[in-house]
C-alpha positions in Angstrom: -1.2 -25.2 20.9 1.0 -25.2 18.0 4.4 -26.6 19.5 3.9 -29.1 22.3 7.0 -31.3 23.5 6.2 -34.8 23.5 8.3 -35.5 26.8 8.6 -39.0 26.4 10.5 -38.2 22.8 12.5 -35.6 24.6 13.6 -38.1 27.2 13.9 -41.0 25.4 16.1 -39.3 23.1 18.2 -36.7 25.2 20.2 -36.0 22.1 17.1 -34.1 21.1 17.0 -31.4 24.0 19.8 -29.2 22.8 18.2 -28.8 19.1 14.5 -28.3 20.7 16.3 -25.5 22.4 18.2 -24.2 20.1 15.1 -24.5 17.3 12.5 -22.4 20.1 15.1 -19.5 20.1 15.3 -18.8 16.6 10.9 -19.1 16.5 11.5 -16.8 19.6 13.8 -14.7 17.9 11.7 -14.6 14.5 8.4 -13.5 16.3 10.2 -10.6 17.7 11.6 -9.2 14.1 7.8 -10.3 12.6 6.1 -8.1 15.4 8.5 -4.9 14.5 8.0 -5.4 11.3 4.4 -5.7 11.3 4.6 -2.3 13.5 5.7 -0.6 10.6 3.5 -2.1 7.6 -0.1 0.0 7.2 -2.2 -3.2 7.2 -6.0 -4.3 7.8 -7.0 -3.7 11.7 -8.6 -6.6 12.1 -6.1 -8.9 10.0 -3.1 -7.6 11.9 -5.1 -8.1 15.4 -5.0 -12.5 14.3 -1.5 -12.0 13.2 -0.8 -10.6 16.7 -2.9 -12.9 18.1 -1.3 -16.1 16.4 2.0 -15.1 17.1 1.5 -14.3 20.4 0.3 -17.9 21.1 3.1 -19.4 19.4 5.8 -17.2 21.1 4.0 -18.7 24.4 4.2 -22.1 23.1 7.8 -21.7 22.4 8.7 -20.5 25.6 6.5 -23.0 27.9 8.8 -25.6 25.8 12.0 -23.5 26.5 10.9 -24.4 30.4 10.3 -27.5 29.7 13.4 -28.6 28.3 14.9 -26.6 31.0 13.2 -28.7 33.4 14.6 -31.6 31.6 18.5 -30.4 31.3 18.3 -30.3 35.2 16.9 -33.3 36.0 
């Protein structure tokens, strides 16, 4: 996994959750304008595939920490 919170860092430091948050979104946000333009861009099959691959992983990363800080916010 490429982004994983360390909770204790997150909780020790609560000043940190609203940064975390607002840090995912824009990842979040940059995936989805990577995948459309990757769409577009005639590109090796296979090469593309890992792209997709990668980024799909991250953008699941990102958003398992979203939750997780969410979880945190409410506690």
């Amino acid at each position: 996994a490429l982004l994983l919170a360390d909770t204790n860092l997150v909780t020790d430091h609560p000043t940190v959750v609203a940064p975390s948050k607002e840090i995912i979104v824009c990842i979040i946000e940059f995936i989805e304008k990577l995948r459309k333009e990757l769409g577009d861009t005639p590109a090796d099959e296979v090469a593309k595939k890992t792209v997709y691959e990668r980024l799909a992983a991250l953008e699941a990363d990102c958003k398992q920490l979203n939750t997780r800080i969410d979880a945190l916010e409410t506690e």
